[in-house]
C-alpha positions as CSV (number, residue, x, y, z in Angstrom):
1,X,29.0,103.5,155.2
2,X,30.7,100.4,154.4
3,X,32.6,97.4,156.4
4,X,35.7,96.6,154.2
5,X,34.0,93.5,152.8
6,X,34.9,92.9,149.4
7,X,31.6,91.9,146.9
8,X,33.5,91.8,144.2
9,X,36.8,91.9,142.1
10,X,35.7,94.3,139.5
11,X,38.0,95.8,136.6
12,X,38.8,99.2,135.4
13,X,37.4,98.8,131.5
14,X,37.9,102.6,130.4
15,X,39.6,105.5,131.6
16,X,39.0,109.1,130.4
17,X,40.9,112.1,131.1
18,X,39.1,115.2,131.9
19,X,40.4,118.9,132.7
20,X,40.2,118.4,136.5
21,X,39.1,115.3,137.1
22,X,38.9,111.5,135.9
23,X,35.8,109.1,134.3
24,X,35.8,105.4,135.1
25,X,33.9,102.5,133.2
26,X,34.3,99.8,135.7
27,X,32.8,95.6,135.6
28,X,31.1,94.7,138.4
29,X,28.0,92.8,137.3
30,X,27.6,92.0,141.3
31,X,27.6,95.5,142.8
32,X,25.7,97.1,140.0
33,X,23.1,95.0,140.2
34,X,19.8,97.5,140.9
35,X,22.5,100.4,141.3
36,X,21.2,103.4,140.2
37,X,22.5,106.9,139.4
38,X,23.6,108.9,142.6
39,X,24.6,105.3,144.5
40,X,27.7,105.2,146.4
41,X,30.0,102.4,145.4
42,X,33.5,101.9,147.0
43,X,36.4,101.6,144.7
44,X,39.5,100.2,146.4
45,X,38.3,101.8,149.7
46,X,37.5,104.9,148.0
47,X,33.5,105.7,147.9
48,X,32.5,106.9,144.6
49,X,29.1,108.1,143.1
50,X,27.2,106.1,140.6
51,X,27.1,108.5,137.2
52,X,25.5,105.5,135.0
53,X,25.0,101.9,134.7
54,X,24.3,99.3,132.5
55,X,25.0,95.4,131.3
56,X,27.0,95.2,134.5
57,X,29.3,98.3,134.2
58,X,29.2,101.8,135.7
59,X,30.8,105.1,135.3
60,X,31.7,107.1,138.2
61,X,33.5,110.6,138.1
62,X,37.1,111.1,140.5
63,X,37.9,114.6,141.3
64,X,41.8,116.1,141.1
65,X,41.3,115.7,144.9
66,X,40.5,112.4,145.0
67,X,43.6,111.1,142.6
68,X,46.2,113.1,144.5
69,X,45.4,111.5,147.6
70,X,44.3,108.1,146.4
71,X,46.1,105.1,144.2
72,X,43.0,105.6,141.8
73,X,45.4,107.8,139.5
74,X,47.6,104.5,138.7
75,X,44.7,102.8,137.5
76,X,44.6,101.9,134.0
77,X,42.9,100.3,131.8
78,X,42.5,96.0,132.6
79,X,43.4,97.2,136.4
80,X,41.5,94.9,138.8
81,X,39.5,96.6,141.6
82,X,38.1,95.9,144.6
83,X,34.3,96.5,144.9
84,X,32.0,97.4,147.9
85,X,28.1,99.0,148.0
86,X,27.6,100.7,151.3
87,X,25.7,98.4,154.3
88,X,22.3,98.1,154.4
89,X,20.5,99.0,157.8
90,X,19.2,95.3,158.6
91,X,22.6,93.9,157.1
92,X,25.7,91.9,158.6
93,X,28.6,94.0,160.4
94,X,31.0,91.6,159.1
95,X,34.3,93.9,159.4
96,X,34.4,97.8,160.6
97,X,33.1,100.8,160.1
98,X,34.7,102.3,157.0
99,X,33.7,105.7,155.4
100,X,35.3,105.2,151.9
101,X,37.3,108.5,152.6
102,X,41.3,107.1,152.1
103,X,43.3,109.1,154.6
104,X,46.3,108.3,152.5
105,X,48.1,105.6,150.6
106,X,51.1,103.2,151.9
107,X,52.9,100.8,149.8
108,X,53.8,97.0,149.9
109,X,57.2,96.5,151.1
110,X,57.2,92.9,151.5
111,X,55.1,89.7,151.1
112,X,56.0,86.5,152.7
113,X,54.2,83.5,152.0
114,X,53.3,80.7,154.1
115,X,51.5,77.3,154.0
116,X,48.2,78.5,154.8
117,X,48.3,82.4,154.8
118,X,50.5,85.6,153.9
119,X,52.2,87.9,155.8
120,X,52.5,91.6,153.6
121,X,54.4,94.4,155.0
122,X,52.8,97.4,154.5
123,X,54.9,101.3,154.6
124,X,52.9,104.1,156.4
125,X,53.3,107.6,155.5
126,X,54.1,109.8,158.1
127,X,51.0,110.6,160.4
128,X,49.0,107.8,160.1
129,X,51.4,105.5,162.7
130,X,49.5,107.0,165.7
131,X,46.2,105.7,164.4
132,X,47.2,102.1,163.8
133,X,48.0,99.7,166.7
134,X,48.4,95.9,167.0
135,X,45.1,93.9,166.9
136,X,43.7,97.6,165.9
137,X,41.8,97.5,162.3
138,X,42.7,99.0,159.0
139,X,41.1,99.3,155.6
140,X,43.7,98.5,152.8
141,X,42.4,98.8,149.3
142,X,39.0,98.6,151.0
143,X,39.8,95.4,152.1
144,X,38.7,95.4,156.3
145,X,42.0,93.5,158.3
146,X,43.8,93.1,161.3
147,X,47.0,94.5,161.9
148,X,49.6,91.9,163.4
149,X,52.4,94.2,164.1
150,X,52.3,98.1,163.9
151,X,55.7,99.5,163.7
152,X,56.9,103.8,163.6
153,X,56.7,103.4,159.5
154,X,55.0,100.5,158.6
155,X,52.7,97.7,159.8
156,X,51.9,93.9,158.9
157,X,48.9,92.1,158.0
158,X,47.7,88.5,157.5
159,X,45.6,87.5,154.7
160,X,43.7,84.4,154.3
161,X,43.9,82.1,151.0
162,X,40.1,83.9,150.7
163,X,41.1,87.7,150.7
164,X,43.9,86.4,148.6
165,X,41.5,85.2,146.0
166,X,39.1,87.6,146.2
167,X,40.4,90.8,146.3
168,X,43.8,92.7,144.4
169,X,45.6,91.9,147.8
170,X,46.3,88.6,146.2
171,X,47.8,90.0,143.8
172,X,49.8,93.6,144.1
173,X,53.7,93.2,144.6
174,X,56.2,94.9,146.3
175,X,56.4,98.6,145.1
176,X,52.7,98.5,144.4
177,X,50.3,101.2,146.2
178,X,47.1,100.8,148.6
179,X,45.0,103.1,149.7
180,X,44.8,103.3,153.8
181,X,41.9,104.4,156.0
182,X,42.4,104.4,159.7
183,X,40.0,103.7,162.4
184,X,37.3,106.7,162.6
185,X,37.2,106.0,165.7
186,X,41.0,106.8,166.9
187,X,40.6,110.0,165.0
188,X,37.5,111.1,166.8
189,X,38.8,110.0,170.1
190,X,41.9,112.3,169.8
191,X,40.1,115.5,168.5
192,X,37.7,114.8,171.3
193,X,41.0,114.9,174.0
194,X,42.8,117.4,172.2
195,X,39.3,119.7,172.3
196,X,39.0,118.5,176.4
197,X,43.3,119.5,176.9
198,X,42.5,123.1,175.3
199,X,39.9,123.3,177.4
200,X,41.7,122.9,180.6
201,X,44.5,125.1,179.6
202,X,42.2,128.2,179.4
């Protein structure tokens, strides 16, 4: 499990195509550091498994699945990513709870800059809208935030001058993707009252 509290801005240093599937060679001297083989790692909000490490790199294997329904596939080489290890037991809870499993991907429609923050509009694919409500949270590239304003096709988000600095929210543009992961909990909640309406139609 992870919180959608960036470590690190890592960087996608080789890409190679396999028959199904995709390996990575990504830099992230922080988030390797004692990862081993078999360690989760998220990847722009998409948890991946450790294949190899070493001098502050590591590989990590991304099924056909995985880049149809993720913005991984547009990564190239030089792409800068966003890096998370999953929360340790005794840690912080410094965001929400985020599984690393991208329930699809939006794209930015707008950014409008302030003084002291950003505003970024952000399209929502069709099925996700019900999940996302104002002052409800949202993982974007990974990234834990707080929606200002949740419309029928898109939503808003603020970003500090840190998240700006620190992660690729600083600096994707208009047109750009981002992979979106919607509170657990709303999903659980309506399976659990979809399961209780079926019941009480029998």
């Amino acid at each position: 499990m992870f919180t959608g509290i960036v470590e690190e801005l890592g960087e996608v240093t080789a890409v190679e195509e396999l028959d199904d599937s995709s390996r990575f060679r990504l830099r992230g001297p922080v988030v390797t550091e004692g990862a081993k083989h078999g360690d989760s790692i998220a990847v722009n909000g998409v948890c991946l498994t450790v294949v190899e490490t070493g001098e502050g790199e590591f590989t990590a294997d991304v099924m056909a699945e995985t880049l149809k329904r993720s913005s991984l596939g547009a990564l190239t080489v030089g792409s800068r990513v966003n890096l998370e290890r999953p929360m340790v037991a005794d840690g912080r809870f410094g965001g929400h709870i985020v599984q690393g499993h991208v329930d699809g991907t939006g794209t930015i429609a707008e950014r409008t800059p302030s003084e002291n923050w950003e505003l970024v509009k952000i399209s929502l694919p069709a099925g996700l809208s019900r999940y996302v409500v104002e002052k409800g949270s949202i993982t974007v590239d990974g990234v834990s935030l707080t929606v200002v304003d949740a419309g029928r096709d898109h939503f808003t988000i603020s970003l500090i001058p840190t998240t700006l600095a620190l992660t690729t929210l600083g600096i994707k543009q208009p047109g750009d993707p981002v992979n979106l992961e919607v509170d657990v909990i709303a999903k659980y909640v309506e399976r659990l009252l979809g399961a209780d309406a079926e019941e009480s139609a029998k």
